[in-house]
N, C-alpha and C positions, 0 to 999 in steps of 0.2 A: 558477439552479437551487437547492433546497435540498440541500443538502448535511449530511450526518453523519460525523463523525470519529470513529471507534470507539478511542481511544488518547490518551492526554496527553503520551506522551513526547516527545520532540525531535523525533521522524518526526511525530507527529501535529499537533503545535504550529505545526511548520512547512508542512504544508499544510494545516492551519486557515487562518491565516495570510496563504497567498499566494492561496488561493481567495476569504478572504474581500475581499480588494482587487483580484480580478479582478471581484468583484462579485456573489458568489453569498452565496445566505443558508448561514450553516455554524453547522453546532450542535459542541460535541465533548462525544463520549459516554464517562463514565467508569461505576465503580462507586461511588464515594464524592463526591458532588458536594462534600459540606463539605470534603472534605481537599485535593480537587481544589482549590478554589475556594481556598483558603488558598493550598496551594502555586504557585498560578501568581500568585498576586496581580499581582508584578511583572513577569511574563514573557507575556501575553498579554493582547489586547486587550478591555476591556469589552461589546465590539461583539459579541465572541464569546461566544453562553449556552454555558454548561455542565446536562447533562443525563445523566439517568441511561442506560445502553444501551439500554435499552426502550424509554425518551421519543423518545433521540436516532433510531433506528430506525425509531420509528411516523410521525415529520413528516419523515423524508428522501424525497426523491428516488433521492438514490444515495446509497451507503453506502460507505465506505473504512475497509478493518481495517489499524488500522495501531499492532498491538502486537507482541509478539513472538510468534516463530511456537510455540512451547509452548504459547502460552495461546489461540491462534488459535480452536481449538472450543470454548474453555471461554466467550470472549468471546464469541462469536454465539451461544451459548444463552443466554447470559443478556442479547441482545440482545432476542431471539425469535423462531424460525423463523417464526412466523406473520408480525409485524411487517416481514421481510424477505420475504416470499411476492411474487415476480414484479418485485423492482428488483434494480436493477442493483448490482453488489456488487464493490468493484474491492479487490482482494487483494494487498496488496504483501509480504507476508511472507516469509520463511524458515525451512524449516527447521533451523534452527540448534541445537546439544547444546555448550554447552559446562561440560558437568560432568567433562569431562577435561582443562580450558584449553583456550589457543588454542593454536593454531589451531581452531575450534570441527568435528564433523564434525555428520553430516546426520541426521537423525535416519527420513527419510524419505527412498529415493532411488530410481532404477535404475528399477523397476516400478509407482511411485506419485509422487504429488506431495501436496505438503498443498495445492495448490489445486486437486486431485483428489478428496480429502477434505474441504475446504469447500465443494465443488460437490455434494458425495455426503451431506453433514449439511443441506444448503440446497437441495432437489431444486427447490425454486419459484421460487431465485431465478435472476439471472441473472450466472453469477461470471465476472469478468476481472481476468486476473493481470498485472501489471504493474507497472515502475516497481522492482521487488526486487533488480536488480542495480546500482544506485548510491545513492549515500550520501546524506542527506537536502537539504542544499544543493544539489546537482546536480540532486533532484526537482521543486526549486520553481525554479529558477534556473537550467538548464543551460549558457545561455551564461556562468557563471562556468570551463568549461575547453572549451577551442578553439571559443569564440564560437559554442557549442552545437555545433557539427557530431559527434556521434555518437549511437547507436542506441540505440532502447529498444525492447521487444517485447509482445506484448501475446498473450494466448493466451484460447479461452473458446469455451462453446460457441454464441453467439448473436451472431450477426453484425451485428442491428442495435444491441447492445449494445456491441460493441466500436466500433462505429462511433462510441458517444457517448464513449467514452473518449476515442477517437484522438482526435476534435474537440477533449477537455477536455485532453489533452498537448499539443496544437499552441497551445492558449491560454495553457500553460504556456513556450510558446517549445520544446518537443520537435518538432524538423523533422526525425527520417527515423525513424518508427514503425512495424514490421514487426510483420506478422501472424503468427504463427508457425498458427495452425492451431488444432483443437479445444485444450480444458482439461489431457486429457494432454499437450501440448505443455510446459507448466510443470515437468514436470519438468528439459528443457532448460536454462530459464535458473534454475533453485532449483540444479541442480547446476556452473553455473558460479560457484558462491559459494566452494567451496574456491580456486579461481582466485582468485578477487577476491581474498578473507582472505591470500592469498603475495603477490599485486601490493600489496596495502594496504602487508605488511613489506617487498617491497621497495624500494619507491617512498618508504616514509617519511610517506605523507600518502592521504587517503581523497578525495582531488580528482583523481580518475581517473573515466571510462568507457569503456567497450569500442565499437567503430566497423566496421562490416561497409563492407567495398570492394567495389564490385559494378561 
């Protein structure tokens, strides 16, 4: 599939990355392709173009925001609503504030979600939230803790959208992916992030995920 990475950081690089050697075409989309293109010289693969959000946007398939969640609306407008009108848009964000430190809180929460608000900026498109409650190694690699055995979720309001997702976790090695239900459902797992951020200090390490026993 072709695929778009909306983010250069570590989250994005790393499922550039592992998409691209499961075999999908992946663009990743920045705002500065020279600086872009400077900074990763060493850290990402040639194989991978770099393109501007709009470029990377107009030749996807699916689309993955995968910056931080402050810049979340800023980023897909200057991807292009239009250019995202009717794909699939898979949302791994947070929202995250930490202009108080950490422990960071939510800037969004209770009554809303920001993948309620990039559903609500993107009426065309089709958003699926996912993947936002574990650390970027565990996204592309899950059997690196308990030989993958735990949960990820997935929320949105288009069923055969989500469908493409699960498909694209299970290829990622994600074996128990719950549905949680329409778009607001996100706010669920965006507010188990306080959770995480205390499990993070307790545990000492960010190679944790959470596991539903049923």
């Amino acid at each position: 599939m072709k695929i778009a990475v909306l983010g250069t950081g570590m989250v994005g690089q790393a499922l550039a990355t592992r998409l691209h050697d499961l075999g999908h075409q992946v663009t990743l989309g920045t705002r500065d392709v020279g600086d872009t293109r400077q900074r990763l010289a060493d850290s990402i693969t040639a194989d991978i173009p770099l393109a501007t959000l709009s470029d990377a946007a107009a030749t996807a398939e699916i689309v993955i925001l995968a910056v931080q969640g402050g810049a979340a609306l800023t980023t897909l407008a200057a991807a292009g609503p239009t250019q995202l009108a009717t794909k699939i848009v898979i949302d791994i964000t947070n929202p995250l504030d930490f202009t108080q430190g950490f422990p960071a809180t939510l800037f969004v929460k209770d009554t809303d979600s920001l993948g309620e608000q990039i559903q609500a900026a993107l009426p065309d498109a089709r958003v699926v939230k996912t993947l936002n409650t574990l650390t970027a190694d565990l996204m592309v690699n899950p059997r690196m803790v308990n030989d993958g055995q735990h949960t990820v979720f997935i929320s949105g309001n288009d069923d055969e959208a989500k469908h493409v997702v699960a498909t694209l976790l299970g290829s990622m090695g994600h074996m128990d992916v719950i549905d949680l239900g329409d778009i607001t459902t996100a706010r669920g797992t965006e507010m188990l992030m306080p959770l995480w951020m205390r499990l993070m200090g307790a545990l000492d390490t960010t190679m944790f995920q959470f596991k539903v026993v049923r």
